[in-house]
C-alpha positions as CSV (number, residue, x, y, z in Angstrom):
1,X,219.7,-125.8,8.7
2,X,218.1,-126.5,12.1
3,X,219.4,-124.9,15.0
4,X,218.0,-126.4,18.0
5,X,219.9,-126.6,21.1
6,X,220.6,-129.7,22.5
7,X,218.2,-131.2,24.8
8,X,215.4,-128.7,23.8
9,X,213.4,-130.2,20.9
10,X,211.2,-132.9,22.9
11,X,207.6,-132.3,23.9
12,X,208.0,-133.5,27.2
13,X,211.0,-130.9,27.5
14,X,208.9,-128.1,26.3
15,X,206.1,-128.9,28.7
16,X,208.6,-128.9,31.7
17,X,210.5,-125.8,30.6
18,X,206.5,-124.2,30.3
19,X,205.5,-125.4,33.6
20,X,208.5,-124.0,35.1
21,X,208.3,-120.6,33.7
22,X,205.1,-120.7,34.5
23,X,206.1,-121.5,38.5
24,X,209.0,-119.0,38.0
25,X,206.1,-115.9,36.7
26,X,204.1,-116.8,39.5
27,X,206.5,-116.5,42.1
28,X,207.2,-112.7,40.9
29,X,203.6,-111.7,41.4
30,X,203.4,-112.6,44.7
31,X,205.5,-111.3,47.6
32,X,207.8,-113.8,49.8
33,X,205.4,-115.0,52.7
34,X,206.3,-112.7,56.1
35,X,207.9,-115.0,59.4
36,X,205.9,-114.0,61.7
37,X,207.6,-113.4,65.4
38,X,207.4,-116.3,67.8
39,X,205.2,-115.1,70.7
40,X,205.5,-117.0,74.1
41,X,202.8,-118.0,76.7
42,X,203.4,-114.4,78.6
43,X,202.4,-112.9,75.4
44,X,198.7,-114.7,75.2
45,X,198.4,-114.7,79.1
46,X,198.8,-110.9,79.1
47,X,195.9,-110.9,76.2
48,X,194.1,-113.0,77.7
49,X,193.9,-111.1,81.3
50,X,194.2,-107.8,79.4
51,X,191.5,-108.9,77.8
52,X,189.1,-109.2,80.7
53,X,190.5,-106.7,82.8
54,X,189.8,-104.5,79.4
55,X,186.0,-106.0,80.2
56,X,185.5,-105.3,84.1
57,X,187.4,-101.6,83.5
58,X,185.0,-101.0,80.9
59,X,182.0,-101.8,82.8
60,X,183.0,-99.8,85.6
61,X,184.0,-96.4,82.7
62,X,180.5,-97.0,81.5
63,X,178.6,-96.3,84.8
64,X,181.0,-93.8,86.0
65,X,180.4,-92.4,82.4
66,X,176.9,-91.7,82.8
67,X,176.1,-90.8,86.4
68,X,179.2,-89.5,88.3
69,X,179.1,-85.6,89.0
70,X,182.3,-85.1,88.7
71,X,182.7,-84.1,84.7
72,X,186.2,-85.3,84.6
73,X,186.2,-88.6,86.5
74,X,183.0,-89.0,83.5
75,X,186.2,-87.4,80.7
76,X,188.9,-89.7,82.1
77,X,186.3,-93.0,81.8
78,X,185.2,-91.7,78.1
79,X,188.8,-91.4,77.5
80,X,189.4,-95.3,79.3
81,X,186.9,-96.6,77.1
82,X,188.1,-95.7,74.0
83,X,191.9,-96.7,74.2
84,X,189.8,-100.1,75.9
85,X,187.9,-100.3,72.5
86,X,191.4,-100.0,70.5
87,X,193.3,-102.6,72.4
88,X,190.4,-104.9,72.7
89,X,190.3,-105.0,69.2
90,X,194.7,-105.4,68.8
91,X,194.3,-108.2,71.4
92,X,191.7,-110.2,70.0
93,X,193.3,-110.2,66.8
94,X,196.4,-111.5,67.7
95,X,195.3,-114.1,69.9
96,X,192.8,-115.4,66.9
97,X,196.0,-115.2,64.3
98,X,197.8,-117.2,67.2
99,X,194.6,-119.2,67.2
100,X,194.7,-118.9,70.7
101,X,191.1,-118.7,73.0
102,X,190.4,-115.3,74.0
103,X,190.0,-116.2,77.4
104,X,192.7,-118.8,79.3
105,X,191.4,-122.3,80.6
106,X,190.7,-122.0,84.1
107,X,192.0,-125.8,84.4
108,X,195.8,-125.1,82.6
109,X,197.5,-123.3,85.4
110,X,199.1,-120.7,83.3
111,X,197.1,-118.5,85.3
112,X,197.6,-119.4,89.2
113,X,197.7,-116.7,91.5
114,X,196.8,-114.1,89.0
115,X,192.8,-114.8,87.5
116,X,190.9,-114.6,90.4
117,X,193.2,-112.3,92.4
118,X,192.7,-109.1,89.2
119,X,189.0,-109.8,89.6
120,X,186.3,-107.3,90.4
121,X,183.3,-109.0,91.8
122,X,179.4,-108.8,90.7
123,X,178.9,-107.5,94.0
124,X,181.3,-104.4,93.1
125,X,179.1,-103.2,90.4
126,X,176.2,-103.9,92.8
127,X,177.6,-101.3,95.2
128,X,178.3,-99.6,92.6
129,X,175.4,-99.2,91.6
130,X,173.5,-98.1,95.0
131,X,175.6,-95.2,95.7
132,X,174.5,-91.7,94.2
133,X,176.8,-88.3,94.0
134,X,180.0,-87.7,95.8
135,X,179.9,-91.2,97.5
136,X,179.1,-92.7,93.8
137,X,182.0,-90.7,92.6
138,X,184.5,-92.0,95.7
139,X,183.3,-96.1,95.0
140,X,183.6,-95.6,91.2
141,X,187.0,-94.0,91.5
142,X,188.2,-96.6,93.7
143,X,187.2,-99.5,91.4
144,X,188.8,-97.7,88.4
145,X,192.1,-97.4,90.2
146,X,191.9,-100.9,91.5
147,X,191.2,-102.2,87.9
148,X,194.2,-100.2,86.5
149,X,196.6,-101.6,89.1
150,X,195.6,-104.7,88.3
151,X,196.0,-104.0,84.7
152,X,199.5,-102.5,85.4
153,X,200.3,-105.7,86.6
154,X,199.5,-107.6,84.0
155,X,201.5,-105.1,81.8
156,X,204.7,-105.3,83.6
157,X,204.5,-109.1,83.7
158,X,204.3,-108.3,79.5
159,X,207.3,-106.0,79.4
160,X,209.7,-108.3,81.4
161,X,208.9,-111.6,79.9
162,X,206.6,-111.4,76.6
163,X,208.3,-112.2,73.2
164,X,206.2,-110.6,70.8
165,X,207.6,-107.5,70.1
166,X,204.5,-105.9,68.7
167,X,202.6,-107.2,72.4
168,X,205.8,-105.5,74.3
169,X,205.5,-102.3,72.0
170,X,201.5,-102.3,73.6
171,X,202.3,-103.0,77.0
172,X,204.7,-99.9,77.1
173,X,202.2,-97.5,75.6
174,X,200.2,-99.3,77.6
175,X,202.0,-97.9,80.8
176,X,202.3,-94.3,79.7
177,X,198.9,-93.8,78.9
178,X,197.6,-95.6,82.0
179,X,199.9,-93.9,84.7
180,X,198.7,-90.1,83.4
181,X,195.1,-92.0,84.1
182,X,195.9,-93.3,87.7
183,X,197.6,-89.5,88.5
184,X,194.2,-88.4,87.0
185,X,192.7,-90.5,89.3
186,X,194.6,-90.6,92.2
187,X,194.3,-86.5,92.7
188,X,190.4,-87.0,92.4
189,X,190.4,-89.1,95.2
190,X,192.6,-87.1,97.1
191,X,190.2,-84.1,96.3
């Protein structure tokens, strides 16, 4: 006697009951896709400036690094540079997932009043650069605390209005770390 259950016995049946087991086993192995959080245009501006503010800071560290005389403005730019080398590398990976550019189009507007205005000039480092000893020390000082106010800007503007959660988790570290730096800093010049 033939027990087959209704519906069951054709080969076109079979093959669509295989090919949906199939689909079914598939689906196990491999985890639900993640939804990633929404990030807003705050989030990639405050990359974006970060990013270059992360560049002009860094450029400054690495002078200051290597010829001032006192050893801990040289300890607090090692120190700059390295969280720099960390974020830098957070930043530009979210803004490629995002598939955003790494710097902002000058032309879009996003950016009015703040690009140019968090900008050191070439003929910053060229000072820079001419001044030996304690007078090195003061300019590169200077240039370091102007670059992290800037960058504490661009950090608040983060906290109050980004999106990302994981952007405004960075921006508040962000802020600890840097206002131990501009205390750091700040007494230095005062010294």
């Amino acid at each position: 006697m033939d027990r087959r259950l209704a519906g069951t016995g054709g080969p076109a049946c079979r093959a669509a009951l295989t090919l949906l087991l199939l689909c079914l086993l598939a689906a196990c192995g491999s985890p639900a896709p993640v939804e990633e959080k929404a990030f807003n245009d705050t989030d990639v501006m405050f990359l974006q400036m970060g990013l270059a503010q992360i560049t002009e800071g860094d450029r400054v560290a690495e002078i200051a690094e290597g010829r001032a005389a006192n050893p801990e403005i040289r300890a607090v730019a090692t120190e700059l540079r390295g969280q720099w080398r960390t974020e830098r590398e957070t930043m530009t990976g979210w803004l490629g997932q995002w598939q955003r550019p790494l710097e902002a189009d000058p032309s879009a507007g996003l950016h009015a009043g703040h690009g140019d205005l968090h900008s050191l000039r070439e003929e910053d480092f060229e000072g820079l650069a001419k001044f030996a000893g304690a007078e090195f020390d003061r300019a590169a000082v200077a240039l370091l605390l102007g670059n992290l106010h800037n960058a504490m800007e661009t950090i608040r503007m983060e906290a109050g209005g980004g999106s990302y959660p994981q952007a405004v988790d960075l921006a508040k570290r962000m802020t600890e770390s840097r206002q131990g730096q501009i205390q750091r800093l700040l007494a230095l010049a005062a010294g």
